[in-house]
N, C-alpha and C positions, 0 to 999 in steps of 0.2 A: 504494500500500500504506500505510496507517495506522500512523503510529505513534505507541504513547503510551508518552512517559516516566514514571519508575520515583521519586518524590521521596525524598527520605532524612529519616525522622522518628527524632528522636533522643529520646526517654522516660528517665524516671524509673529509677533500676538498683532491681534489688532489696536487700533488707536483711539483708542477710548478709556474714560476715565475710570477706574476700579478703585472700589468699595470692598473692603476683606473684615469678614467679621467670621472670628474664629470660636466656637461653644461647645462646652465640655457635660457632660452627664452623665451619672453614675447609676446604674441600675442596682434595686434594694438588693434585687433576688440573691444576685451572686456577688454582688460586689464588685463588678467590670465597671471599665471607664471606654465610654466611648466618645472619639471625638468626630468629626466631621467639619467642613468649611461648608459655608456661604458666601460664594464669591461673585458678586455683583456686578456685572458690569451696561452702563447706560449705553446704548447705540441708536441713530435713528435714519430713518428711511422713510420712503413717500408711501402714503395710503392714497388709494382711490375710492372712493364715492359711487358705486354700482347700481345704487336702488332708486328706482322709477325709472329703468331702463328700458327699454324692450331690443330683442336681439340680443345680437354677440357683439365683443369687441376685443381685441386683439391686445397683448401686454409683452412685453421684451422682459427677456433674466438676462444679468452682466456678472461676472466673474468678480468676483473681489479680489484685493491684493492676494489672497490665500490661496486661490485658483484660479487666475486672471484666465486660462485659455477656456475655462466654463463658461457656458451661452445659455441660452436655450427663449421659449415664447410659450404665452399660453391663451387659450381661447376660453371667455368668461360669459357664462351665458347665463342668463336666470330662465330658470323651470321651476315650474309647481311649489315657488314659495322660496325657493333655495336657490347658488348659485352653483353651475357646475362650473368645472377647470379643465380645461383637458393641457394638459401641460407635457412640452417638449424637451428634454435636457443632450446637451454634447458637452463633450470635453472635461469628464466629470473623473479625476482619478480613483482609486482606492480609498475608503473613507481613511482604510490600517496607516496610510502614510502619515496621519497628523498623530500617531500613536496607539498603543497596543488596545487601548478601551473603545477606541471607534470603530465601528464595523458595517455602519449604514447611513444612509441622508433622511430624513426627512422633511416635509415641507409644512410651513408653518401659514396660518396668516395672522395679521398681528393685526389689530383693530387698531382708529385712531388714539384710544388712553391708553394705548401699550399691553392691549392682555394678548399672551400668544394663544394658539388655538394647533395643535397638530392634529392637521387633515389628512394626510398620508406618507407611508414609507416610499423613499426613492430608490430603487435598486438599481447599479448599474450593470444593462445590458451586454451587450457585444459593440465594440467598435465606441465604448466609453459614452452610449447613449442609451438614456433610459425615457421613458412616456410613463404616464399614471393622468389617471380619471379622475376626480375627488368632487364634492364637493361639501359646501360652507352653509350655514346657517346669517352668518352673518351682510352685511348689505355696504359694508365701506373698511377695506382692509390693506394694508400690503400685504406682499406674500417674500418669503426671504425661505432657502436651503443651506439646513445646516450639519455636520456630520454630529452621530448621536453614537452613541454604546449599545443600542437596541429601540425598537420601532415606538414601545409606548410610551417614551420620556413625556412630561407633562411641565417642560420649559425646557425652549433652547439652548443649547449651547454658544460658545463664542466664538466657537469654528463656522462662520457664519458664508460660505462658500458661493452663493449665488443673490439676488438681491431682484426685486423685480424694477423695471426702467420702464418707464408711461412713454409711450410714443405718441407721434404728431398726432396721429389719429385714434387714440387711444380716448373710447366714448366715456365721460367720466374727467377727463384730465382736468379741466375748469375748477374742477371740485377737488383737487390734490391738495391734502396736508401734510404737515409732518407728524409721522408718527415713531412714541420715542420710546425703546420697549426694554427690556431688561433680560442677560444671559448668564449661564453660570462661564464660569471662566474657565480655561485651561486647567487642570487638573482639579475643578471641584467635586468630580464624581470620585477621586484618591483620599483621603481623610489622612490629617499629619500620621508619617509615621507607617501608613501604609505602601506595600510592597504589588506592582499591579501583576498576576501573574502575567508572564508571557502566552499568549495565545496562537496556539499552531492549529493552522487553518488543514483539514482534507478534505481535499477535492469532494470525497463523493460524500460528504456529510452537507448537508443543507444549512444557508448560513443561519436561518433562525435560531439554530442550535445552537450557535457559538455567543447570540444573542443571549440567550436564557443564560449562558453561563454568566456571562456580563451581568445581566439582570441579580443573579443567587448573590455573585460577590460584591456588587454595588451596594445591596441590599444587608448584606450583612457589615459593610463598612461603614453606612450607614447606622448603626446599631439596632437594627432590626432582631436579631438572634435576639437582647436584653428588652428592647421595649414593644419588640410587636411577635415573641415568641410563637404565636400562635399559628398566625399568617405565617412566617418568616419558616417553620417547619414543614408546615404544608406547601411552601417552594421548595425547598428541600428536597423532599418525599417526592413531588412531581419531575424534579430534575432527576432523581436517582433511575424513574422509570422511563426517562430519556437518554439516558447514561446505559439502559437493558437497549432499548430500542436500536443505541446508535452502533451498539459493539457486537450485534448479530451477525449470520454470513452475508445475509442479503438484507440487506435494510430497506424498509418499508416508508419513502422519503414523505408521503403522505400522512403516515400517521406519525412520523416524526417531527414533520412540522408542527402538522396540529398540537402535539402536546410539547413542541417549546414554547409556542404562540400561547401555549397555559402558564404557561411557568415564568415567561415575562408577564404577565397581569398577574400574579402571585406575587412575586418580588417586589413590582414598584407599587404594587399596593403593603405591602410590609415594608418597604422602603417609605412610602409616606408618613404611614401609621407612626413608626418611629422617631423621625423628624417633627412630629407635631406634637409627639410626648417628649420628645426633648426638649422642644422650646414651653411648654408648655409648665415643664421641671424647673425650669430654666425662669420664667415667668414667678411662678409661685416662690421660689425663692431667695428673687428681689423682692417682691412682693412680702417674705418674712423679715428682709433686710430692712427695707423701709418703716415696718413697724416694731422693731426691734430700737433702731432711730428715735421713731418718733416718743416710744417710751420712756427711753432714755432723755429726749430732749425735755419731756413735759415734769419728768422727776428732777430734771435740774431747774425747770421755770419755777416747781413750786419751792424748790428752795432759794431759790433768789428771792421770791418773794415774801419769802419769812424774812429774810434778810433783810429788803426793803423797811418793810413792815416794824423790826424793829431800829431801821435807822431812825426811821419816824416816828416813833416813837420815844429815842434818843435825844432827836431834835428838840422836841415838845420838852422834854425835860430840862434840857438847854440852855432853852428860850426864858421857861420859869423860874431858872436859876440865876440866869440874866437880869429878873428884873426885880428877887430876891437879894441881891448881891449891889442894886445901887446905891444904898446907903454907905457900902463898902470898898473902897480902890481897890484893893486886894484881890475881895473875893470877885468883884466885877472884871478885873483881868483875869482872871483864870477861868469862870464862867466863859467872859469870848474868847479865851483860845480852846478851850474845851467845845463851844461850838462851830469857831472854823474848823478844827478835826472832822465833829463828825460831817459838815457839810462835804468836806474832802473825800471823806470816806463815799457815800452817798455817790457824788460824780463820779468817783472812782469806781463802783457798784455799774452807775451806766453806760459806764464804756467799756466794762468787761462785758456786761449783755451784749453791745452792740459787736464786738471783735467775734464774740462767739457765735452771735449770730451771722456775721460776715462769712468765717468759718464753715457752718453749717447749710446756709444755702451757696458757696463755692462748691462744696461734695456733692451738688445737684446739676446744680446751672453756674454761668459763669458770672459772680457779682461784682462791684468793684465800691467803694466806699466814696461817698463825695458828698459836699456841703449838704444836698438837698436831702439825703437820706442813703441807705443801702440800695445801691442800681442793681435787679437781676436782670440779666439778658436772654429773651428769648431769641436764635438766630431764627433765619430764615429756614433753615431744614427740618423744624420744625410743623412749618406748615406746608401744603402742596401747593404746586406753583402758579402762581397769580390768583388763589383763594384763599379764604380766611379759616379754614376747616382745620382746626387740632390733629396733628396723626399722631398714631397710638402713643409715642417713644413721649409728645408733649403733653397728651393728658397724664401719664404715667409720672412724669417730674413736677408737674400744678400739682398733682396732689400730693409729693412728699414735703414738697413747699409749702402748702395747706397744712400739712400735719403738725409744722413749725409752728406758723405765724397765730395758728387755731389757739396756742398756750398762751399768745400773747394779745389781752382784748382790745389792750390800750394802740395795737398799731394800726397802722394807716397805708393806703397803699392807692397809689396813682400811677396808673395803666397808661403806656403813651406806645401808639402803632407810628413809626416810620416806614418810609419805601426809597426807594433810587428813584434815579432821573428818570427810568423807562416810561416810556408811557406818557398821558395827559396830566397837566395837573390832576382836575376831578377826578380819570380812576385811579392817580395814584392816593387823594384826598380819601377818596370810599372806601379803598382796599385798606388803607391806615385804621382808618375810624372802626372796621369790620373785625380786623385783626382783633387790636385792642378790645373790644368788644365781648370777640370769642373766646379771650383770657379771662377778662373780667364775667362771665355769664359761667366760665368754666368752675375758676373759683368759687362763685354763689350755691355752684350745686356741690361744693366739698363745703359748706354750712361757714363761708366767711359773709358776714353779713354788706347788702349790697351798701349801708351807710356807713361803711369804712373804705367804701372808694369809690373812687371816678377811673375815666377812659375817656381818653383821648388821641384822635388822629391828627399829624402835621406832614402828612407825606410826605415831600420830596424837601420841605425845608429846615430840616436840623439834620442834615450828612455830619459823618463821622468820619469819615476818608473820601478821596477822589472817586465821583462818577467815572472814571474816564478808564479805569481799569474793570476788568470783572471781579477781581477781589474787593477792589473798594465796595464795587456797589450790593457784592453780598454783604460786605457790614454793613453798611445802608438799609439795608432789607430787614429790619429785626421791631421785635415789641419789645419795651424795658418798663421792668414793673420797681418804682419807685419806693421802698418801705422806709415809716419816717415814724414819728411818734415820739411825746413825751419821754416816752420806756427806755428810748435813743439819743436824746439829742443831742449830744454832742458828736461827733466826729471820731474815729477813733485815735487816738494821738495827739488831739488835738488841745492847746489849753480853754478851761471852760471860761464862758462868761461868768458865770457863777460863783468863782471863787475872787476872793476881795484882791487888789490889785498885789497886797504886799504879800500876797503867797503866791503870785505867779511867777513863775520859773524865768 
């Protein structure tokens, strides 16, 4: 029996910005640690606008840097509610070249908010040309090919090989956007630490096979074996009885596909399963981090406040011994240096609040200390782009902030939306005011009462660095939530007004 090895070519990434967030999870059962990556990466290409069409209309595929000699065209037609594809590919190499875990193409379509959609496996034929039929639910998409490890991935990859190109006469064109979608990167299906087997291709074994194998170890790399055991054995078990199928004298290519084509939907559905209890472990404990925090922070507010409490109570005594003590030179100096102390004391009490609370929301968000109060900053990635909608990462950080401020009744807190140059004044003025808005509405539902603050938008005119770069004007793009209050007011570092001139430093 022939066998030809599988070489591992390593290419050029693409050009685009990446995002790496690496997360770790421990399963109770046995005590294994499983890691995996999530590797990000933003790309974007033209969607077309299909719906209220009648007929077909024609769309061109162009080669990316990754496979510049890749072509291909497809005809987009709507029937009975759906659109069909019938799509053409040349000049399509080996997916095995981009490395040992790739093994097939498939075609994707991405809607204009970036959600992929895989509509079919692209096999490559004879003569480096493949066709496939598919079609879409969808009514305004692009369509991009990409190389996968097996047919039911349920997000592209970054091996992003073909790209669809709108032609002159391409029905639809008018209505082209950009649409801006998200890939896993070059080795996110390997999890640190992991070793890929080598994979040896034979001829008369059917590639789906080699797929499901892809599938079991993805899946188990994934931590599927610890968090989705269940699923995760029953690919196993299915693989094992294509592991009988494949090593007979005559194999039966028919029903060896059929039950790899099982055992890929086994795996990535235990491949999912897992990933969602990871992050979900993962979730829950920040989640005990955060109120573990907020415990600790609310047991040290009430002891400041005994503290408080009896400085004033110190005072009051002070003050009576102050007026005890007129009759007396003596005892009337020692009385006021007895209560400049404790007034010293006192300020000294509220600027150790204010350092620790500087302290305590920096471990959240990034604050910075100035005349007007404690500045938190909310950036822009925060919110999605050009709306005022909270994503998950910023209601998550409002309420550990809320867990703070919630000990302290006396504070105060003034919500201010800016934006960059983009745009008109007015929607940069809306999008400000909307921001802000969505902080302060946020907050109201973690029980800070709406009469300890305001919100306000000044869109494009209080910049913090130059419009004129992209960096500047994503600092430009932020909400900053103001905390001020008696509880604080001095500055930290700062000499207080407070204390009489001749104790000032």
């Amino acid at each position: 029996m022939k066998i030809s090895a599988v070489l591992l070519a390593v290419l050029a990434g693409l050009g685009a910005s990446t995002l790496v967030q690496a997360q770790t999870a421990v399963s109770s059962e046995n005590n294994q640690t499983s890691t995996y990556r999530v590797n990000v990466v933003s790309r974007t290409t033209r969607a077309v606008s299909y719906k209220h069409r009648s007929g077909a209309t024609m769309i061109n595929f162009q080669g990316t840097n990754l496979m510049p000699a890749a072509a291909g065209e497809a005809k987009v037609e709507s029937k009975r509610g759906a659109l069909e594809i019938e799509a053409v590919f040349t000049g399509l190499d080996k997916p095995t070249s981009f490395g040992n875990e790739y093994l097939t193409y498939v075609l994707w379509a991405i809607s204009p908010e970036g959600r992929p959609v895989n509509i079919g496996e692209v096999l490559v034929g004879a003569n480096h040309r493949s066709k496939l039929d598919v079609t879409t639910d969808l009514q305004a998409f692009a369509l991009i090919v990409t190389a996968e490890p097996y047919y039911a991935v349920r997000l592209p990859s970054n091996i992003v090989v073909l790209e669809n190109a709108i032609r002159s006469d391409t029905v639809g064109a008018t209505e082209a956007v950009d649409a801006k979608y998200e890939l896993i990167d070059r080795g996110g299906y390997i999890p640190t630490g992991y070793h890929f087997d080598p994979v040896v291709l034979n001829a008369k074994l059917p590639l789906e096979f080699f797929e499901a194998r892809n599938a079991v170890r993805i899946a188990k790399s994934a931590g599927a074996e610890s968090f989705a055991s269940a699923s995760y054995e029953n690919a196993v078990s299915q693989m094992k009885r294509a592991d009988d199928l494949a090593t007979v004298r005559h194999v039966d290519r028919k029903s060896l596909i059929a039950q790899s084509r099982e055992v890929v939907q086994t795996a990535d559905d235990a491949r999912e399963i897992a990933v969602k209890r990871i992050d979900a472990d993962r979730v829950d404990a920040d989640r005990d981090a955060a109120a573990a925090q907020v415990a600790e922070a609310t047991a040290k507010s009430n002891e400041d406040m005994q503290g408080r409490r009896n400085a004033e109570a110190a005072s009051i005594d002070a003050q009576q011994g102050q007026r005890d003590a007129e009759a007396e030179s003596d005892r009337n100096r020692a009385a006021a240096a007895t209560s400049d102390q404790q007034l010293q004391r006192a300020v000294q009490e509220r600027e150790e609040l204010r350092a620790r609370l500087l302290q305590q929301f920096n471990a959240i968000l990034a604050t910075r200390d100035t005349a007007r109060g404690l500045v938190v900053n909310l950036s822009d990635v925060l919110f999605d782009t050009g709306k005022y909608t909270l994503r998950p990462m910023a209601r998550e950080k409002l309420a550990k902030i809320s867990g703070i401020i919630l000990v302290y009744p006396d504070l105060r807190l003034a919500i201010e939306g800016n934006t960059d140059s983009v745009g008109g004044d007015a929607m940069n003025q809306e999008l400000s005011e909307q921001r802000a808005g969505a902080v302060r509405d946020y907050l109201a539902m973690q029980n800070i009462p709406l009469t300890s603050m305001t919100s306000r938008g000044f869109g494009r005119t209080q910049p913090v660095a130059s419009n004129d770069t992209k960096e500047g004007r994503q600092q430009n793009r932020r909400v900053e939530m103001i905390v001020s209050g008696d509880v604080i007011g001095t500055t930290v570092g700062a000499v207080s007004q407070n204390l009489p001139l001749s104790n000032r430093p």
